[in-house]
N, C-alpha and C positions, 0 to 999 in steps of 0.2 A: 391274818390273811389280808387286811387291809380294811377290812369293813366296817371295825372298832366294835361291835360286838356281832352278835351268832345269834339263831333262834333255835340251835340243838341245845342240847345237853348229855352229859357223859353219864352213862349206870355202869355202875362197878360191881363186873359178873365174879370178882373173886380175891378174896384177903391176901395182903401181899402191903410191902412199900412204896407208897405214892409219893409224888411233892407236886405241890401248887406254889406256883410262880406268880407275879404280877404280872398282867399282860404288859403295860410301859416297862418292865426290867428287858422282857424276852425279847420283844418289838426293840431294844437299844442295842440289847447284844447280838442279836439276826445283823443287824445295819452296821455293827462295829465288828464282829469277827466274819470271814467269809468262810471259816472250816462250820464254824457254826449254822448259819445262812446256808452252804450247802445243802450239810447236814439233814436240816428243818424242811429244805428240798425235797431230798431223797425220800425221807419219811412221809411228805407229802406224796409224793408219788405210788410208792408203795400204796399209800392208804388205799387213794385211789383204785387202783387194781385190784385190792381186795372187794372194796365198795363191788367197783363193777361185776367184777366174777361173782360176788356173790348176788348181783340181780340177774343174774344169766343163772345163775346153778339154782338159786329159787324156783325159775321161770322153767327150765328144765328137765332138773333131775328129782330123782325119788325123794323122799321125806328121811327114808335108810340113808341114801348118802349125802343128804345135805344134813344130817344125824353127824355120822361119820366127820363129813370136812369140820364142820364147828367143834366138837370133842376134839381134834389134832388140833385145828387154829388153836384152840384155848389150852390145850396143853403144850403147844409152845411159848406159851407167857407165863407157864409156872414149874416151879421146879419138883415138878411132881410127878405120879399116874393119876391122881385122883385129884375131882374138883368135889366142892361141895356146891350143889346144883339144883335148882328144882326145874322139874318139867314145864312147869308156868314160863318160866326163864325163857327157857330154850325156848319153847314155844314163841315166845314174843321175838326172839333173836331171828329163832329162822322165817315168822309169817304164818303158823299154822295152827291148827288148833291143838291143844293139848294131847286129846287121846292120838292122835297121828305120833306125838310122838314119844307117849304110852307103848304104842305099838312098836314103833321102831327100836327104841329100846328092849324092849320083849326080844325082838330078833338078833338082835347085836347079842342079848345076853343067851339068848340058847346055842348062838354059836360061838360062844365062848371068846368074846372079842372084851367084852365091857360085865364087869358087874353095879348093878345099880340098886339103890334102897334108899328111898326117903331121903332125897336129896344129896347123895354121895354114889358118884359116878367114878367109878376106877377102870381104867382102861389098864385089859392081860395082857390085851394082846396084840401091838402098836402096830407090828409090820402086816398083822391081820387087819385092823380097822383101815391102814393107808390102804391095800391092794381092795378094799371094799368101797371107799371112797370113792366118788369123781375124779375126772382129772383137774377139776375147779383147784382141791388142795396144792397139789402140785403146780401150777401153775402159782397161787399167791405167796407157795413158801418159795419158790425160786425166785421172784419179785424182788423178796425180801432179803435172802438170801444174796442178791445178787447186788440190792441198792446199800445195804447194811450188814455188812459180811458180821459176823462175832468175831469181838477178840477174844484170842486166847488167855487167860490170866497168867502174871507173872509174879 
């Protein structure tokens, strides 16, 4: 972003394919392609929106459906129904204390939305967890949806 380094750091909520870059390669190619540079844009953008909505739907909404948005968010980054998760996680993702969401979990799973054990989270029931959600979700998957359409494979 310009700054040459950052004081975040990235935790990795779930197994999958990564790749780490050199920051001088990405920083050369952002300045040498502009579909790239866009791109890098767009993403940023996105991010942003998510960021934001999610310190408004913190600040907001229940523990249940800031439950909810984060289980969709993160199962549209895997190709799955199921994460392998622990409540501590979550906990730390959304800001709250664990038994909060002990509990909200409890409720997702009696009403048949999610089942959960020991760190293994599967979502039954997708179009049930979205209509429980906030409108926080909906908002950051159109974002995305809208900055980073998917291609289709060929």
């Amino acid at each position: 972003m310009g700054g040459e380094t950052t004081p975040n750091r990235a935790v990795v909520q779930s197994a999958g394919v990564g790749y780490r870059l050199k920051a001088q390669d990405i920083k050369a190619e952002f300045n040498r392609s502009v579909p790239v540079m866009h791109l890098l844009l767009r993403y940023t953008q996105a991010l942003i929106t998510q960021m934001a909505q999610t310190a408004v739907c913190n600040r907001h909404h229940s523990i249940d459906q800031q439950l909810c948005r984060w289980l969709l968010m993160s199962l549209d980054r895997v190709k799955s129904n199921e994460l392998m998760v622990t409540q501590e996680l979550i906990a730390n993702m959304l800001g709250v204390r664990r038994e909060g969401v002990t509990e909200a979990a409890r409720k997702l799973q009696r009403a048949g939305l999610i089942r959960y054990a020991r760190g293994h989270a599967e979502v039954v029931d997708r179009a049930g967890l979205e209509l429980r959600a906030c409108e926080c979700y909906a908002v950051v998957r159109a974002e995305y949806d809208r900055l980073l359409p998917r291609r289709k494979a060929t």
